[in-house]
C-alpha positions as CSV (number, residue, x, y, z in Angstrom):
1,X,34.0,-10.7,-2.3
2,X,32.1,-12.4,0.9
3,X,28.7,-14.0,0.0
4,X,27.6,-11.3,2.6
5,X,28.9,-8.6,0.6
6,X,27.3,-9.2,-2.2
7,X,24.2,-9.8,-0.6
8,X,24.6,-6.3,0.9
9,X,25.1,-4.9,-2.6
10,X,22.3,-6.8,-4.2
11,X,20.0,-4.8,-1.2
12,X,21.8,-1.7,-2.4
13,X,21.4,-1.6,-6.1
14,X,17.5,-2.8,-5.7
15,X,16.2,0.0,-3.1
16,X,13.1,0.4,-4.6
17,X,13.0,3.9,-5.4
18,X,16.3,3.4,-7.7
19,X,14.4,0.5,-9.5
20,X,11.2,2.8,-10.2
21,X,13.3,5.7,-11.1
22,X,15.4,3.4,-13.7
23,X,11.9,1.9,-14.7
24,X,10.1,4.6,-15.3
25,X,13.3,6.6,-17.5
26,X,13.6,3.4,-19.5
27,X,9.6,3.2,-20.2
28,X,10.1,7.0,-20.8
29,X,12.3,6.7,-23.8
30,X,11.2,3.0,-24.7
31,X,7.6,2.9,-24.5
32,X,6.0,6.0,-26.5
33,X,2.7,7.9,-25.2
34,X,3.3,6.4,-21.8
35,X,4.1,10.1,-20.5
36,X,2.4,12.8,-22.1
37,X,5.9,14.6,-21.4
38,X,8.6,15.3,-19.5
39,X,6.8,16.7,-16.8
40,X,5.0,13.2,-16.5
41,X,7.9,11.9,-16.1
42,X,9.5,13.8,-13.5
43,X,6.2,13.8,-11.6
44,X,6.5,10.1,-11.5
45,X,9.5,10.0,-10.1
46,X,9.2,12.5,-7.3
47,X,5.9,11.0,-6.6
48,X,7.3,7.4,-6.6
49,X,10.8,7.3,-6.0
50,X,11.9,11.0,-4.2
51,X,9.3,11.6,-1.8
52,X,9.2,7.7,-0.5
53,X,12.7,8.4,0.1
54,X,12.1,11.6,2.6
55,X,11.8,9.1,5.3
56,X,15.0,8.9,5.8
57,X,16.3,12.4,6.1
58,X,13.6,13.2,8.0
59,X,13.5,10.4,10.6
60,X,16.2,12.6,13.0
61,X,13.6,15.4,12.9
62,X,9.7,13.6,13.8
63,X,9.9,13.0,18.0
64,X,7.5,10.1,17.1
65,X,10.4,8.1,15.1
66,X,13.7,9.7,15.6
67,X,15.1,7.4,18.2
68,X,13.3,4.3,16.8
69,X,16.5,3.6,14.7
70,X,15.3,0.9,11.7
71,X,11.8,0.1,12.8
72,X,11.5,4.0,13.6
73,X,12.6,4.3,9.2
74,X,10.5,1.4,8.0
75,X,7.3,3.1,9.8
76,X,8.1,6.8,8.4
77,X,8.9,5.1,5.1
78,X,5.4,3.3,5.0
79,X,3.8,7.4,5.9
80,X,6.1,9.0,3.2
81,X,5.7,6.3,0.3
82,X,1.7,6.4,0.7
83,X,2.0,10.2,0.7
84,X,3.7,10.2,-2.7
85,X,1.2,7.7,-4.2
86,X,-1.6,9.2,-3.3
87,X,0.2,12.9,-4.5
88,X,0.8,10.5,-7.4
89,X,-2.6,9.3,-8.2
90,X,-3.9,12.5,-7.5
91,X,-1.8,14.2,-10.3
92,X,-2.7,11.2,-13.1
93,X,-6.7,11.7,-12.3
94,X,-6.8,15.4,-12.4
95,X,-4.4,15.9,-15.1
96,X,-6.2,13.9,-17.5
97,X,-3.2,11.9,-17.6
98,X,-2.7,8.3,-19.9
99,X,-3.9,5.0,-19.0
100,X,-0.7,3.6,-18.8
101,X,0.4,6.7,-16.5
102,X,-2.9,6.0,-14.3
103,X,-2.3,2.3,-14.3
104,X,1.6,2.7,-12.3
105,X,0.4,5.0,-9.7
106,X,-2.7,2.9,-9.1
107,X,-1.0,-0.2,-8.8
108,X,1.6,1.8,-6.5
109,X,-1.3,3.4,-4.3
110,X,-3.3,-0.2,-4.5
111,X,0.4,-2.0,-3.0
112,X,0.9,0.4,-0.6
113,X,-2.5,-0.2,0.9
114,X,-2.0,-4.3,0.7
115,X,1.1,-3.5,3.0
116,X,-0.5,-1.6,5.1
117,X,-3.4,-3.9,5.4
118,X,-1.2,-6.9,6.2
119,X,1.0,-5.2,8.4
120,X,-0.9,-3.1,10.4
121,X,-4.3,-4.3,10.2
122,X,-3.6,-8.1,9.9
123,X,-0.1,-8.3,11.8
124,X,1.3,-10.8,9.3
125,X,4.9,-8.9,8.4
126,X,4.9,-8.2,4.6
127,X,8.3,-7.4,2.7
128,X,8.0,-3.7,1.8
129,X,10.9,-3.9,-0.5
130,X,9.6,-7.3,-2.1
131,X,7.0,-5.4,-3.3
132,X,9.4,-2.5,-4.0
133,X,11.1,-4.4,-6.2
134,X,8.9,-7.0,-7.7
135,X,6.6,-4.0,-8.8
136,X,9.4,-2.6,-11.4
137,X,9.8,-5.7,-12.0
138,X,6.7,-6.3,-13.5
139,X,6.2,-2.7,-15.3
140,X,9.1,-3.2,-17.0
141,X,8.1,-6.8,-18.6
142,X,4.8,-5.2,-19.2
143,X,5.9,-1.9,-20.9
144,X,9.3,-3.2,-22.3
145,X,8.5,-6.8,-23.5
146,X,8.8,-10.3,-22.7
147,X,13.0,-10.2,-23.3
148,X,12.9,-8.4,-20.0
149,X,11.5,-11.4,-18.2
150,X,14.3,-13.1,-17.8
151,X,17.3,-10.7,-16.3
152,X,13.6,-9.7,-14.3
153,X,13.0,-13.5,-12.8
154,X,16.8,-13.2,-11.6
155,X,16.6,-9.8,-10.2
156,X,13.7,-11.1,-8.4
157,X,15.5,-14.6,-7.0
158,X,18.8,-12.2,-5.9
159,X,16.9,-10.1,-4.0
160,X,15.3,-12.8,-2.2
161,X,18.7,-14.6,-1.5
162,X,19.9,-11.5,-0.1
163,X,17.4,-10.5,2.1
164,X,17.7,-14.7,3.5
165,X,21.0,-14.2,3.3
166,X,20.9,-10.6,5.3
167,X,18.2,-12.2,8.0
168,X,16.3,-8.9,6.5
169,X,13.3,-10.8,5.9
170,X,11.9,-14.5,5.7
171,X,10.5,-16.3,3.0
172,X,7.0,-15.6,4.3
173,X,7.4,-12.2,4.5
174,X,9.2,-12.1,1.1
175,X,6.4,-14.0,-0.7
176,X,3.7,-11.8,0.9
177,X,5.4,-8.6,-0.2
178,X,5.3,-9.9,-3.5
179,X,2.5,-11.5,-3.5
180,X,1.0,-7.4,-2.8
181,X,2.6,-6.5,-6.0
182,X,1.4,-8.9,-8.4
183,X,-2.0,-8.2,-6.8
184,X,-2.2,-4.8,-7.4
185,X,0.0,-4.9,-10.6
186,X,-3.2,-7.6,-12.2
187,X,-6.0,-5.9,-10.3
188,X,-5.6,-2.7,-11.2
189,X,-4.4,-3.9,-14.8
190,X,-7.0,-5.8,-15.4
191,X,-9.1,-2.3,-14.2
192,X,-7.6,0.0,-16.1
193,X,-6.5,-1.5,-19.4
């Protein structure tokens, strides 16, 4: 297999919404009186993973982005991925749900914004799915334990080999789309717990 290929198939197996599905079913079955049920749970993953995703299939559909191709996706998937965090947050306030609950759609909603401050507001390109990905990242050494940190540090370095590797992104943009994960992540941490 091609260095390229498997820098394709690193940028595969880490979209974000598969990492904070995984995350959040792992933390679900790991990490007792994170979720008050299963209905947490599921609401979690719609809100973070299912409906940041409906910018794809509905791209073809919006006259504003259908024939912007990538750019046209990465614009709707900004739009869709704040609209399930702020579903998401909405749902953990209301419903009286845990702290730890409050504390991943907060951190969520509080990246989101980051990106959207840097990239719209600032013009300095921010890496939507370093963020993406060094958020579960994160949870999961936080929720799961320090043994995570490791295969998490390497997760991390892949996916910024392959998106050098990809010209997806460059290192500047990488490090601030990280950067607006660990910022929320200790922020709102820091906040809430």
């Amino acid at each position: 297999m091609s260095k390229r290929a498997i820098a394709k198939t690193i940028r595969v197996l880490t979209i974000p919404p598969l990492l904070v599905a995984t995350l959040l079913t792992l933390i679900f079955f790991t990490r007792e009186g994170t979720f008050r049920g299963v209905f947490d749970l599921l609401t979690a993953i719609l809100c973070l993973a299912v409906i940041p995703t409906l910018a794809y299939p509905l791209q073809p559909f919006i006259p504003k982005f259908k024939d912007k191709g990538r750019d046209g996706q990465r614009a709707l998937a900004f739009i869709t991925s704040a609209a399930g965090y702020i579903i998401g947050f909405a749902y953990a306030y209301l419903s009286g749900a845990t702290d730890e609950f409050k504390f991943i759609v907060t951190a969520y909603l509080a990246s989101v914004v980051m990106l959207l401050i840097f990239n719209k507001l600032i013009h300095l390109k921010a890496s939507g799915h370093a963020c993406g990905v060094l958020g579960p990242l994160l949870f999961a050494v936080y929720f799961m334990g320090w043994i995570w940190a490791i295969p998490c540090a390497i997760a991390a370095v892949a996916v910024v080999w392959s998106s050098l590797k990809l010209n997806r992104h460059t290192l500047k943009e990488l490090c601030l789309g990280g950067t607006c994960a660990m910022v929320a992540f200790f922020v709102v941490g820091l906040n809430l717990l």
